[in-house]
N, C-alpha and C positions, 0 to 999 in steps of 0.2 A: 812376282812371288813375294810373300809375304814375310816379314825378318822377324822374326823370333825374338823377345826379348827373355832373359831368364830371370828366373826369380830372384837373383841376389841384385841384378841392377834395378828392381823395379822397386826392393826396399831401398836402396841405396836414394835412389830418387824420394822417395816417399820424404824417407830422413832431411835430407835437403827442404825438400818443401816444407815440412813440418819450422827446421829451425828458421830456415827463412821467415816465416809467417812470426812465427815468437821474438824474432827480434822486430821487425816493423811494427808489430804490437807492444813489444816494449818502447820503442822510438817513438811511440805517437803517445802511450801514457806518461813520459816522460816529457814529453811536449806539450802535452795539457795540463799537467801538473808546475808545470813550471810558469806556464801560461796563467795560471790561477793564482801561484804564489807572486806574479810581476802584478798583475789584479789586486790581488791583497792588500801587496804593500803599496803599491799607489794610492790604494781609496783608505788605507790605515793614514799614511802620510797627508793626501789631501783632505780630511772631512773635520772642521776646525771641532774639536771638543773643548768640553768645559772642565779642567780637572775635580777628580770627586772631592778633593778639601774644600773645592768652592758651592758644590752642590751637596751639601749635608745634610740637607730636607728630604731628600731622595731617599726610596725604601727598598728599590729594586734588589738590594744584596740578599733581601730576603726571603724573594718569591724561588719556587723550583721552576725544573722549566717548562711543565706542564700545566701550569697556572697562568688565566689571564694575567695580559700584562693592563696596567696603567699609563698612557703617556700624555706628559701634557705637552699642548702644540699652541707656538707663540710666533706672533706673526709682529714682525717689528718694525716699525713706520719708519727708521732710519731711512736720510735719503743718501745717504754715502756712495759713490758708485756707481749712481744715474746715471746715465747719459742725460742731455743736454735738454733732448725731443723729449724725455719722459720725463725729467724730473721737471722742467715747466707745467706739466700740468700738476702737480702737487705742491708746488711753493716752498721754498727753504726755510724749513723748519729745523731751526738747530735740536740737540739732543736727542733720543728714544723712548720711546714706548710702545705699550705691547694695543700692536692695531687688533689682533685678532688672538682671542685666546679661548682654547675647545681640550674638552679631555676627552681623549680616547681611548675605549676600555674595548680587548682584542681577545677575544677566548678560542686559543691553539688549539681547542679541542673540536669547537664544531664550529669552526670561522665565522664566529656571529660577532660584528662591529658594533659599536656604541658610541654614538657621540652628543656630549651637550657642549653645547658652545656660551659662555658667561660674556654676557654686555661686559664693554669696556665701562662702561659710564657708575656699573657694581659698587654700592660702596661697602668696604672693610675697616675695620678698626686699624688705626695705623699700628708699626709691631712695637714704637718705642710709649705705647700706650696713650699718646697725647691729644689724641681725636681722629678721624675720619678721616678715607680719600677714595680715591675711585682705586678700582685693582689695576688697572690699564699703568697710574702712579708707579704701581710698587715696582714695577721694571727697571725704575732708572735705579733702582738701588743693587741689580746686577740679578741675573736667573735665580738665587737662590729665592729671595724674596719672593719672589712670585710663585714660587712653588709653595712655598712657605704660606703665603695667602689662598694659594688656593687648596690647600690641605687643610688649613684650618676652618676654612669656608662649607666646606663641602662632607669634612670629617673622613676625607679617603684616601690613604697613601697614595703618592704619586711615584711610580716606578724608573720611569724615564723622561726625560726632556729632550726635546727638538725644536731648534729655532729657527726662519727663513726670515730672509728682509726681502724687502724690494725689488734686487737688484737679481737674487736668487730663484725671486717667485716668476722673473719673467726666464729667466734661463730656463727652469723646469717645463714652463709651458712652452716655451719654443724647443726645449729637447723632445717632445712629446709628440711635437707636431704639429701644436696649437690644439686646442679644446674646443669642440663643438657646441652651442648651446640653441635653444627653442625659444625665438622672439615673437610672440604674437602680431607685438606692434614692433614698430619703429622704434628706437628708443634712443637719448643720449644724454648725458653729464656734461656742461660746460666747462665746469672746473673739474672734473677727473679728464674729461679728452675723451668719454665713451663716445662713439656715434656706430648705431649697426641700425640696418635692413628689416623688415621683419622676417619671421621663416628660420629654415636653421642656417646659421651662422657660424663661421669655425674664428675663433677668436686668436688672434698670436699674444703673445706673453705681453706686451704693453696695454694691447687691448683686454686681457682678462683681466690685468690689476687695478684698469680705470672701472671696469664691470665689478670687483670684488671691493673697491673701496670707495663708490659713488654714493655720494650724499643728497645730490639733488638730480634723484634719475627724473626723467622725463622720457614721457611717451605722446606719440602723435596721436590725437584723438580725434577725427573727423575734420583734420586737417589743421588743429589746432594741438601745442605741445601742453601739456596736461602733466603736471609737477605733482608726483607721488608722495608721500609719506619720505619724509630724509631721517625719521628717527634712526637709533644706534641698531633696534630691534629688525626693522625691513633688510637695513643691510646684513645683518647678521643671517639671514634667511636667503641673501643673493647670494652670501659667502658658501654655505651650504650647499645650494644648488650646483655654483661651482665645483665644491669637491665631489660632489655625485657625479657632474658629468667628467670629471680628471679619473675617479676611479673607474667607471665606465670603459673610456677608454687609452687607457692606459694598456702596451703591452703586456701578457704576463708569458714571458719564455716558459717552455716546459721543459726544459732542462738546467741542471745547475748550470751548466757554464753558462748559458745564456742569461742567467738570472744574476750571477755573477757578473758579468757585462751591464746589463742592466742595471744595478748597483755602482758600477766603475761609474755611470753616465752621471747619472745624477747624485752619489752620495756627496761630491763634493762641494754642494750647493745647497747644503743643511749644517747646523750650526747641533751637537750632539753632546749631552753629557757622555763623559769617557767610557763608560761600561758597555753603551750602546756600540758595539766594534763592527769592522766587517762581517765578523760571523755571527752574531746574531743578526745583524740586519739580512744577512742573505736566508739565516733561519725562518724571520719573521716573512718575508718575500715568496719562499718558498712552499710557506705553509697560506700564504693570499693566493697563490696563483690559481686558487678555484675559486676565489673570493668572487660573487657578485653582490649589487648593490641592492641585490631583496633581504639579502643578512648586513644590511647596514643601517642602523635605526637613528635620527638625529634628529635632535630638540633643542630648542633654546631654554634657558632656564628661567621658569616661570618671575617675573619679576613685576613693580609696580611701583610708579614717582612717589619718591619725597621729595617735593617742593619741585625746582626744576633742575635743582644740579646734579641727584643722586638719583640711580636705581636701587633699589630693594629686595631682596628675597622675597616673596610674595609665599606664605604660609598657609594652609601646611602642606602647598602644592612642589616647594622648591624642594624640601624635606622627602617626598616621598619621590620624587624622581633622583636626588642623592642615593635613598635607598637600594632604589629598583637598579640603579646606576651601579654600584658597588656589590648586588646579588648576581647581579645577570639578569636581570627580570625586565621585562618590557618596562620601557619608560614612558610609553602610556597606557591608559587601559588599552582593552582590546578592544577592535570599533564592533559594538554591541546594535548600533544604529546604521542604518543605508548612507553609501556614500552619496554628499550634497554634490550633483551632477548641472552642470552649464553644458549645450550643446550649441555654438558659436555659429551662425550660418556664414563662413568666411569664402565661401565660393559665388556666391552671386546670385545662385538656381532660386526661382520661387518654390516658399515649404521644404525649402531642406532641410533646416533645424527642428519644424516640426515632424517631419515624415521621419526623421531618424530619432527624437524624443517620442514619436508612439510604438518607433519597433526596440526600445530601451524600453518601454512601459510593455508591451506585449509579455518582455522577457524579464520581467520582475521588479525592472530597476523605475526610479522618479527622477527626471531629469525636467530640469527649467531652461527655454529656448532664448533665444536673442540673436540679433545680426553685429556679426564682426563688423568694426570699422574698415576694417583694412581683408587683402584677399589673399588667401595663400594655395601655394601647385598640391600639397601633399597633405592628407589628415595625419593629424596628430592626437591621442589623448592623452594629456599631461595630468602626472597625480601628483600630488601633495604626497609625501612619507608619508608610510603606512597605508597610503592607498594602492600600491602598484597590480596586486594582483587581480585588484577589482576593474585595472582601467587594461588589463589584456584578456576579462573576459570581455569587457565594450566593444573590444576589437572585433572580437568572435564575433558578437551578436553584430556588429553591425557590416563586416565583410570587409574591412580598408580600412587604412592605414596601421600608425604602430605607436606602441604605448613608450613615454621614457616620462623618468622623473622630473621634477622640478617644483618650483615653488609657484600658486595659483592666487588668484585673487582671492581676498577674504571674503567668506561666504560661501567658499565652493569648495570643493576636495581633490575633485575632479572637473577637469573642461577639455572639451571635444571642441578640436578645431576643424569644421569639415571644410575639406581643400576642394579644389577644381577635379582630385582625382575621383570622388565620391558623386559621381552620375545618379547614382542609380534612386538619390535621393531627390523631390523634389522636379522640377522645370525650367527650361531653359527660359530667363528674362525675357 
């Protein structure tokens, strides 16, 4: 028989339920808020700033918050903090200076990234008027300077400042996971400690900073190691690649908390003028986390030798990428001309790089063949910035593999690496 409940016990329960639920509910936003605020103050506490009396070059007090930001990013050869295994491979160099330095313009409106990255080797007028030095120089006279050079340099308020060293650069990439990068060949630095495989390769944090700071890369060429170009401009261009493939893959949480976490991990391994706080950095985080690297555009700034000590601004090429750089405007033109295409025969098959440069000509494109030294499992087509979207229509048209960024040989825009996965090209040896 069935028990009858009446209606004053079934609100009575109702009631129950109800406050029960509001308070759990209040116990958990009080638990995440509190969780946030232990957050806060941890990465306030931990993330060493520069106070603003000493960064006075800084313009940032005056942007709103819906205007791109300006940030300059300074990469510090300090070896303070090494460990033992790493800092051997860079030699004990007393003092600092600035190994890597890039401005980065952010517009929170329609997440389009901007970066030129300025040779160390740059020369500026020194600031006490008494001649000439490379910018890389002005660092040992403490962040402002360097801001201060490159403001004058470039003629563009600089909003924010961010510093890593060494010791930090390898933290982040081991926070991360290590960073993945696309070795055609073999390739190693003696004196940085690079050594990798060809193919793709996941780098740990000692390994990317031999990769990001290699002066005498070497590749295997037909069995023989084959020494690149060590100018300041090559590496400036590996530097790049790197940050493509760290923004790549990098988590991005899709929630604040997690992004908040996310911040907790890594703020404290950046070196920040004071403005820059937890909360705008979880701001700026927050508003990347659709960020991908088709809205990130990066150029080196056009430059050219005087004599052999100094680079030069190179006219009036440097000039109108300042410009485009401070408008928003693309920093190069738009590619007007067909991408210069390499299609690599790295699989073996006889006529694979031709049979896949005539079904790229069927379908519009001119591509020039050649046989890879070396063989790899998986195709690849690697574009040069500003080519991405041309090397995953290649994909299309040719059925395999998958498109990622990076830096190509000169001459090329683009290069199609066809792997052992790519059959359908070609004949077996």
């Amino acid at each position: 028989m069935a028990v009858e409940t009446s209606p004053i016990a079934v609100r009575t329960w109702l009631k129950r339920s109800l406050v029960v639920t509001l308070v759990i509910a209040n116990v958990v936003v009080i638990a995440a808020l509190y969780w946030v605020w232990q957050i806060r103050e941890t990465v306030d506490e931990s993330i060493p700033t520069i106070p603003a009396e000493e960064l006075t070059a800084l313009v940032g007090d005056q942007k709103k918050d819906d205007e791109p930001l300006v940030i300059l990013l300074v990469g510090s050869d300090t070896r303070e903090g090494l460990t033992d295994d790493i800092e051997g491979e860079f030699g004990d160099f007393p003092g600092e200076r600035a190994d890597v330095i890039m401005m980065l313009r952010f517009d929170r409106e329609n997440g389009v990234m901007q970066l030129v990255s300025l040779p160390r080797d740059l020369k500026v007028p020194k600031s006490d008027g008494t001649g000439f030095e490379k910018i890389n120089a002005t660092y040992a006279r403490g962040a402002n300077a360097i801001v201060e050079a490159v403001g004058d340099i470039s003629g563009i308020g600089i909003d924010h400042y961010i510093e890593i060293d060494f010791v930090s650069f390898v933290s982040i990439v081991d926070a991360l996971g290590g960073v993945e990068l696309y070795f055609p060949l073999p390739a190693r630095d003696l004196k940085s400690g690079l050594s990798v495989g060809v193919g793709n390769q996941k780098l740990n944090g000692a390994q990317a900073l031999a990769f990001a700071r290699s002066r005498s890369y070497q590749q295997l060429i037909d069995g023989q190691w084959s020494s690149l170009s060590g100018s300041d401009l090559e590496r400036t261009s590996r530097q790049q690649q790197l940050i493509f493939a760290i923004l790549n893959q990098v988590s991005k949480p899709d929630n604040l908390l997690g992004m908040q976490g996310l911040i907790a991990e890594l703020g404290s391994d950046l070196t920040t003028d004071s403005a820059l706080d937890f909360d705008l950095l979880v701001d700026l985080a927050w508003t990347f986390r659709e960020f991908s690297t088709e809205n990130l555009e990066a150029i080196t700034l056009p430059v050219e030798f005087e004599g052999t000590r100094y680079l030069v601004a190179k006219e009036p090429e440097a000039s109108a990428v300042f410009a485009a750089f401070a408008s928003g405007q693309p920093l190069t033109p738009p590619n007007t001309a067909p991408p210069r295409i390499l299609v690599l025969n790295a699989n073996g098959r006889e006529g694979a790089a031709a049979a896949a440069g005539d079904l790229l000509a069927a379908n519009g494109f001119v591509a020039e063949t050649d046989n890879s030294p070396e063989s790899v499992a998986d195709t690849l087509v690697v574009a040069n910035p500003g080519w991405f979207a041309e090397a995953q229509d290649i994909v299309e048209v040719l059925g395999v593999g998958s498109a990622v960024d990076g830096v190509v040989p000169s001459g090329s825009d683009i290069v199609v690496y066809l792997g052992r996965d790519a059959t359908i090209f070609g004949t077996d040896a």
